[in-house]
C-alpha positions as CSV (number, residue, x, y, z in Angstrom):
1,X,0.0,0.0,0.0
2,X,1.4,3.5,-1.0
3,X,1.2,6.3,1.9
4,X,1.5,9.4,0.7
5,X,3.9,12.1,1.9
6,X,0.5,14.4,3.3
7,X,-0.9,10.9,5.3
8,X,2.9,10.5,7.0
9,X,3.5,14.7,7.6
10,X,0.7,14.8,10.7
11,X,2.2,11.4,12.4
12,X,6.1,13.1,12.1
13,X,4.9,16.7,12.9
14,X,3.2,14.9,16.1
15,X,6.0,12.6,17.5
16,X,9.4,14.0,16.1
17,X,10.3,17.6,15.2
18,X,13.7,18.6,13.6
19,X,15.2,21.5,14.2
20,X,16.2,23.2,10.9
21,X,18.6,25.4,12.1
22,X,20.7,22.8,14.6
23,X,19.3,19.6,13.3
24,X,18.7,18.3,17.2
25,X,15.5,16.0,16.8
26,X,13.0,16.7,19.6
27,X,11.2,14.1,20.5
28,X,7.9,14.4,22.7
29,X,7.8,12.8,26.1
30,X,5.4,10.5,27.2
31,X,2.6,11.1,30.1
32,X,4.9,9.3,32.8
33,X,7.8,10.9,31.3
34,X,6.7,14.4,31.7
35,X,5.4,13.7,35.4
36,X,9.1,11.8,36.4
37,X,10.8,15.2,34.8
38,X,9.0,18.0,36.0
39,X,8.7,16.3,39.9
40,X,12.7,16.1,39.5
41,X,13.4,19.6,38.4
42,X,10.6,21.0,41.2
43,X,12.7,19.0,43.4
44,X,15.7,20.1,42.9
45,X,14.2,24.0,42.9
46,X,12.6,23.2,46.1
47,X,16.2,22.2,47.5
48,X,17.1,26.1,47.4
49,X,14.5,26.6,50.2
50,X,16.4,24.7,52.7
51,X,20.1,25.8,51.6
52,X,19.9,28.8,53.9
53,X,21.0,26.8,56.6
54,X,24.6,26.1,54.7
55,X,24.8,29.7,53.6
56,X,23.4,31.7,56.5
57,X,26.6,31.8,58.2
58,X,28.3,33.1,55.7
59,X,25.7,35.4,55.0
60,X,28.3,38.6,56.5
61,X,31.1,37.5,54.3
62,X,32.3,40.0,51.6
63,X,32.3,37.1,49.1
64,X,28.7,36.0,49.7
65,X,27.9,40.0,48.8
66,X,29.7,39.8,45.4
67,X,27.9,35.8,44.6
68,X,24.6,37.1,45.3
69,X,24.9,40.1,43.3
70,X,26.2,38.2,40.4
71,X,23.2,35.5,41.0
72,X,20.6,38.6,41.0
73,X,22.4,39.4,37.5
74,X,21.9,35.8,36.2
75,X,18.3,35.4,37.5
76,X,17.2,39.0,35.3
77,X,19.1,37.9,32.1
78,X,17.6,34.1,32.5
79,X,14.4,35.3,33.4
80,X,14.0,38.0,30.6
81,X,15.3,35.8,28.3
82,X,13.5,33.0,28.9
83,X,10.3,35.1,28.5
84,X,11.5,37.0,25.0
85,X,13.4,33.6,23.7
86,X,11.2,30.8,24.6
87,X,7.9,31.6,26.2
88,X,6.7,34.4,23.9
89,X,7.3,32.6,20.8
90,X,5.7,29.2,22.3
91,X,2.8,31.4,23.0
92,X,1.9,32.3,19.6
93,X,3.7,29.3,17.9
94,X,6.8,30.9,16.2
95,X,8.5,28.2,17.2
96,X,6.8,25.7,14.8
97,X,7.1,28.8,11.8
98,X,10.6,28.9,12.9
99,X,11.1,25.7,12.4
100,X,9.6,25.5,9.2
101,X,11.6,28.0,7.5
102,X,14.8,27.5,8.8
103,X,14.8,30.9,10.1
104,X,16.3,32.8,13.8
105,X,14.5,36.1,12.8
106,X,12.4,36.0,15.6
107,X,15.3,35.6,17.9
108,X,17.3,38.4,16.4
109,X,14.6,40.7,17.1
110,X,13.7,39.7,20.5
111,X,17.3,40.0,21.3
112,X,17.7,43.8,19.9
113,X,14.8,44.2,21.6
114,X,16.2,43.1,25.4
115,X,19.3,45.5,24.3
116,X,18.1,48.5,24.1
117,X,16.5,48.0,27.8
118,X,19.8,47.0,28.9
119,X,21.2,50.2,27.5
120,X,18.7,51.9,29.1
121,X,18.9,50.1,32.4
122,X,23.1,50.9,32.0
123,X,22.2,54.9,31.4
124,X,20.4,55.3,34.0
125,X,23.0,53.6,36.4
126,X,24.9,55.7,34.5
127,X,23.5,58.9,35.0
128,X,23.0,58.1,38.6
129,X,26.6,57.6,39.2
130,X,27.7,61.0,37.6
131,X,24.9,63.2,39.5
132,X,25.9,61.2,42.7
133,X,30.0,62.3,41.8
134,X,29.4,65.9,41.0
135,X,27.0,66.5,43.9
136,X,29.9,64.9,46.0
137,X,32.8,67.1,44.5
138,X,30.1,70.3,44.8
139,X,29.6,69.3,48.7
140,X,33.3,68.9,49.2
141,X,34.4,72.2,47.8
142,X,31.6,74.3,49.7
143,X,32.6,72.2,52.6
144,X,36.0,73.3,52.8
145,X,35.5,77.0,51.4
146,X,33.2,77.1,54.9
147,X,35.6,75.4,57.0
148,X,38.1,77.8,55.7
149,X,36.3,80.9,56.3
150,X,35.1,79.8,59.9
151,X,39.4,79.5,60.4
152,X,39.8,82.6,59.3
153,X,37.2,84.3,61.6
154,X,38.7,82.3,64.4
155,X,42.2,83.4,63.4
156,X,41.2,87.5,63.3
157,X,39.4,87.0,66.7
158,X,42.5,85.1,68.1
159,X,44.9,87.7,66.8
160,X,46.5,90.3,69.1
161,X,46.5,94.4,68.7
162,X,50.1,94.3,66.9
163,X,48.5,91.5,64.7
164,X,45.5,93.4,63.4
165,X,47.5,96.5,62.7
166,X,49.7,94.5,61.4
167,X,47.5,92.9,59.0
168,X,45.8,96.2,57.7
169,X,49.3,97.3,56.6
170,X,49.6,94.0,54.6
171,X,52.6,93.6,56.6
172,X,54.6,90.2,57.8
173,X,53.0,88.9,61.7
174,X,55.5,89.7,64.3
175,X,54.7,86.5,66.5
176,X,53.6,84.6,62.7
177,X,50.4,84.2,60.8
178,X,47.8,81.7,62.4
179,X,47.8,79.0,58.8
180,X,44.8,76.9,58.4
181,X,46.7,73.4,58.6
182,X,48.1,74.7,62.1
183,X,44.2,75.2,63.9
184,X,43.0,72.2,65.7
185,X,39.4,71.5,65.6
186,X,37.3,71.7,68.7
187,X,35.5,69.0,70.8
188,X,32.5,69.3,68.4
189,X,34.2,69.4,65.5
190,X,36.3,66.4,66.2
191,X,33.2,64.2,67.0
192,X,31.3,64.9,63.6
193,X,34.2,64.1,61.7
194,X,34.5,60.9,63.3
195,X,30.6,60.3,62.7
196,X,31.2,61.3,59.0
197,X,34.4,59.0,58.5
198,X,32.7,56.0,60.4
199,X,29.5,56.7,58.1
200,X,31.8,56.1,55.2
201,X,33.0,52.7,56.3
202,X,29.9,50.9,57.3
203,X,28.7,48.3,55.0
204,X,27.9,49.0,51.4
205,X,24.0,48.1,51.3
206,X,23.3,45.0,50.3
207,X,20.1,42.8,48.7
208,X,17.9,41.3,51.5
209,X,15.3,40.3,49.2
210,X,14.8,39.6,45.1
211,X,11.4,40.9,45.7
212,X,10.6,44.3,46.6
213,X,7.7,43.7,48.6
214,X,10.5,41.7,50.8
215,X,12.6,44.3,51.0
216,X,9.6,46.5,52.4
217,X,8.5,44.4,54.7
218,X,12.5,44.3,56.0
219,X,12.7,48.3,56.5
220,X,9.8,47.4,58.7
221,X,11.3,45.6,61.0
222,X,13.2,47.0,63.9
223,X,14.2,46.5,67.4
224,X,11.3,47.2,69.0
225,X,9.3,45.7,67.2
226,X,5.6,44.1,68.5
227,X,5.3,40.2,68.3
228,X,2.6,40.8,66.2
229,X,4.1,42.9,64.0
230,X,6.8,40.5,63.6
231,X,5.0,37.7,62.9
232,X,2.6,39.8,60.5
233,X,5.7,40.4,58.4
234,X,6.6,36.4,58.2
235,X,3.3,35.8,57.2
236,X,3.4,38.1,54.3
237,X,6.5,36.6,53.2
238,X,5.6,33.2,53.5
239,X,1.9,33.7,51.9
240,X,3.7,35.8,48.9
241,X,5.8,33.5,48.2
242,X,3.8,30.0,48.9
243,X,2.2,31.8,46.0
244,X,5.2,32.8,43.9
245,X,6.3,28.7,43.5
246,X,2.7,27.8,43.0
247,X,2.9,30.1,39.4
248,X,6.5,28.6,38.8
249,X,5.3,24.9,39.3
250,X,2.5,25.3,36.6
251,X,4.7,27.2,34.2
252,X,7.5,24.2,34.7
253,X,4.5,21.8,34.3
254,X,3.2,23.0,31.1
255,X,6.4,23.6,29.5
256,X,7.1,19.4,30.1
257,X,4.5,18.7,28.3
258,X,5.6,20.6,25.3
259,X,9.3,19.0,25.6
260,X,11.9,17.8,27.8
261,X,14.2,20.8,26.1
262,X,11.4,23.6,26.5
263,X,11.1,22.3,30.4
264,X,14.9,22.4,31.4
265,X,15.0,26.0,30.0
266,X,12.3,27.4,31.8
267,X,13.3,25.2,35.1
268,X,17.0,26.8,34.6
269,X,15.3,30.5,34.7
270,X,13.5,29.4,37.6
271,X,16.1,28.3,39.4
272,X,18.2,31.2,38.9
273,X,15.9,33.5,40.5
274,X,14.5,30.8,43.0
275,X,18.3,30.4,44.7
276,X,18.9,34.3,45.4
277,X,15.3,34.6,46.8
278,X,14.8,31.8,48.8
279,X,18.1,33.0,51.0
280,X,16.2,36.6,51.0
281,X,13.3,35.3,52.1
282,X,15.4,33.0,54.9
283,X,16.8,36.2,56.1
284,X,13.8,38.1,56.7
285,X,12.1,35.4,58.7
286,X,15.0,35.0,60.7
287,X,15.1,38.9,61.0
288,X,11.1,38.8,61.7
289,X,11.8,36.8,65.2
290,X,11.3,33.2,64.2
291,X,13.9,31.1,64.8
292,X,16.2,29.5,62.6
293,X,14.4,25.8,62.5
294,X,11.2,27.6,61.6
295,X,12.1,29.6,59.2
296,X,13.9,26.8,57.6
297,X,10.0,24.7,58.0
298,X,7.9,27.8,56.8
299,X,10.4,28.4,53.6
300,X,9.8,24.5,52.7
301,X,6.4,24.0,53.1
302,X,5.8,27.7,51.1
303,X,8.0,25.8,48.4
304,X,5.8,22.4,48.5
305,X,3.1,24.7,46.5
306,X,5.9,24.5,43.1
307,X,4.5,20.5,43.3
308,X,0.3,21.3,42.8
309,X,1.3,24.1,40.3
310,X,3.6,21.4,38.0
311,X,0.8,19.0,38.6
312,X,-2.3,21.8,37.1
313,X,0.4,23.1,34.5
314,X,0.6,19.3,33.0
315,X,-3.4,18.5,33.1
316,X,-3.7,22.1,31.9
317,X,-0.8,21.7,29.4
318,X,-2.6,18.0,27.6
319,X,-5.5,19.8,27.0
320,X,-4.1,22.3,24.7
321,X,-3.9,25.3,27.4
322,X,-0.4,25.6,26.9
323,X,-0.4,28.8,25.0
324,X,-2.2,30.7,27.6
325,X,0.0,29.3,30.6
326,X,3.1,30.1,28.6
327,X,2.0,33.8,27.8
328,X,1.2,34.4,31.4
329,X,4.2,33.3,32.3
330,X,6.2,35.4,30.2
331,X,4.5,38.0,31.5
332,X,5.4,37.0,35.0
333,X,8.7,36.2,34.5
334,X,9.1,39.5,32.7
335,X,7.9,41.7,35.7
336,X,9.9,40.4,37.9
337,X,12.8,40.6,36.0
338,X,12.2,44.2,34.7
339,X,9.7,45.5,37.0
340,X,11.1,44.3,40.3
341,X,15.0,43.0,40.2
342,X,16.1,45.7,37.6
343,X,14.8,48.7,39.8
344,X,16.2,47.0,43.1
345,X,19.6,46.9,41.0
346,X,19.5,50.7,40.2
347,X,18.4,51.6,43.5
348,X,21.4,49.6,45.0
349,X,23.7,51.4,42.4
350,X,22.0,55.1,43.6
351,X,22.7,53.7,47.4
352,X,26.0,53.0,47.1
353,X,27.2,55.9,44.5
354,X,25.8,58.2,47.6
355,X,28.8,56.6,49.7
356,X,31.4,55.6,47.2
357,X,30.7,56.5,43.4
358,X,33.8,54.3,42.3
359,X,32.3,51.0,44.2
360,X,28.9,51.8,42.6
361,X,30.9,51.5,39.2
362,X,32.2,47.8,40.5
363,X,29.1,46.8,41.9
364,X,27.3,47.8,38.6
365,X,30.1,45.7,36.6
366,X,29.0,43.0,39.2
367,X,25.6,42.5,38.4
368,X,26.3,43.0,34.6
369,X,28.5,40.0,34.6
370,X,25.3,37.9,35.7
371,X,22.9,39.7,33.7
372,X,25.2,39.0,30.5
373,X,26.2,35.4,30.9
374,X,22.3,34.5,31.9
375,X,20.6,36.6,28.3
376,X,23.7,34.6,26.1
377,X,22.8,31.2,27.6
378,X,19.3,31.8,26.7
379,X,20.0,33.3,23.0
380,X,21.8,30.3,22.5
381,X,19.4,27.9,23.5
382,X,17.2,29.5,21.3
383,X,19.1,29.9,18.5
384,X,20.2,25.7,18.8
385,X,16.8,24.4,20.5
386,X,15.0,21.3,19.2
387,X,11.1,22.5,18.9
């Protein structure tokens, strides 16, 4: 019996796809193969809400500041990427037009389209930094032109009769001019220039949360502090995030179902992000009063939630849904990348250029290190993925 290419095109299109561009084969997983994968990447994302314990005490370490900044950094560019390279065009099926025609336009674009906010995001840091340096250099000089003339007031007060007559004949002192260098500050003065140098060697500030909402609820927080307040605050981060995983477990469902290649992408994003804001959220509950074997239980069972959002985003995912789950997602993964990480970046860059503009400059070179290396692993997935 003769089959015809048209009867044999649906059964290939359904079981194997070729990538034109890479020519990686994709083939679809089964229903017990998708379940085994997505429970074992969950798994392993889940494991990020009990690592505070091993990092906590290193959590006032000068190294631990520079990983989590470059971790913040991968989570944006993974994240953003993931939505532009992956989740957008699985939305609306470019993928599969992609595929056809043997083209990366689609990527291109998306990619000029995440540089020019990264330009942006870089000008603004930018521009931050150099207001920050001239209003610094502006306060210094009138600093010292006022400090000056207050020595010179002292100095005419302080002179004597000779001195004074002297001085109005724009002759040499007798007994020798009172010089700036030679004055010593008072009692006063002495203790607000110690206040002003200790200022400038406390700690840079530092992320306490991914999440902004976090980070609000940690300015909160202080020594005397209510109970109830306290355990308001760990409530909020616990229910906010129980809530968080529950989105990431149905986006990491639905993508399984699509393909094993398409579900270790988005897992990676996930877990980029996951990793620098489970540890925030460990902090703040241990800052919130709880101690540190409860904080360690309320940051796993929030996480247990990842494991009945992967289980809808499957059942959603076989029923054809997966086009809506994976635009929502982008959108998600989007907002916190742009709407929430990049602004606590920039405000971390303002926060530091107001103590020392030259570490804002390495801490911006910090997080761009991350943000770089997570957008190029995603371009290239895309640009070599099996669809």
């Amino acid at each position: 019996m003769n089959l015809s290419s048209s009867t044999l095109a649906p059964s290939l299109e359904n079981d194997t796809f070729v990538n034109l561009r890479a020519g990686i084969p994709a083939l679809s997983l089964e229903t017990w193969e998708v379940w085994v994968s997505a429970f074992g990447f969950v798994t392993i994302i889940n494991l990020s809400s009990v690592m505070g314990i091993i990092f906590f005490p290193l959590m006032k370490k000068s190294f631990y500041t520079i990983v989590m900044r470059t971790m913040i950094g991968l989570a944006i560019g993974s994240l953003s990427g993931s939505a532009l390279f992956h989740l957008i065009p699985a939305a609306f099926r470019l993928d599969l037009i992609e595929k056809e025609e043997g083209s990366t336009h689609y990527v291109n674009i998306a990619f000029i389209v995440w540089l020019a906010a990264w330009i942006v995001m870089l000008l603004e840091c930018a521009i931050k930094i150099g207001v920050k340096m001239r209003a610094k250099s502006i306060s210094n000089k009138l600093c010292k032109t006022v400090a000056e003339a207050e020595l010179m007031e002292v100095s005419e007060e302080e002179k004597t009769p000779l001195e004074t007559i002297n001085s109005s004949l724009s002759l040499p002192h007798v007994n020798g001019g009172l010089k700036v260098s030679d004055v010593q500050l008072t009692e006063g003065e002495t203790e607000v220039h110690s206040v002003h140098s200790s200022k400038s060697r406390e700690a840079l500030p530092i992320y306490r949360s991914t999440l902004s909402l976090s980070r609000a609820m940690t300015d909160l927080q202080s020594e005397d502090a209510q109970p109830n307040q306290i355990k308001t605050v760990a409530w909020i981060v616990i229910i906010g995030d129980s809530l968080h995983n529950f989105i990431d477990g149905v986006s990491i469902g639905t993508s399984f179902v699509k393909s094993f290649h398409t579900g270790a992408i988005i897992s990676m994003a996930i877990m980029c992000e996951e990793f620098p804001h489970e540890l925030g959220d460990f902090a703040i509950l241990i800052n919130s009063g709880l101690s540190v074997k409860k904080a360690l239980l309320f940051n796993f069972l929030s996480a247990l939630t990842c494991y009945l959002g992967m289980a809808l985003g499957i059942l959603l995912g076989e029923i054809e849904w997966d086009c809506y789950i994976f635009a929502f997602a982008a959108g998600i993964f989007l907002y916190v990348a742009l709407g929430d990480m990049v602004p606590e970046v920039t405000s971390l860059i303002e926060e530091v250029s107001e103590i020392s503009p030259k570490r804002a400059l390495s801490v911006l070179l910090n997080h761009n290190l991350g943000i770089l290396a997570g957008i190029f692993i995603l371009y290239a997935l895309a640009l070599y993925q099996p669809v």
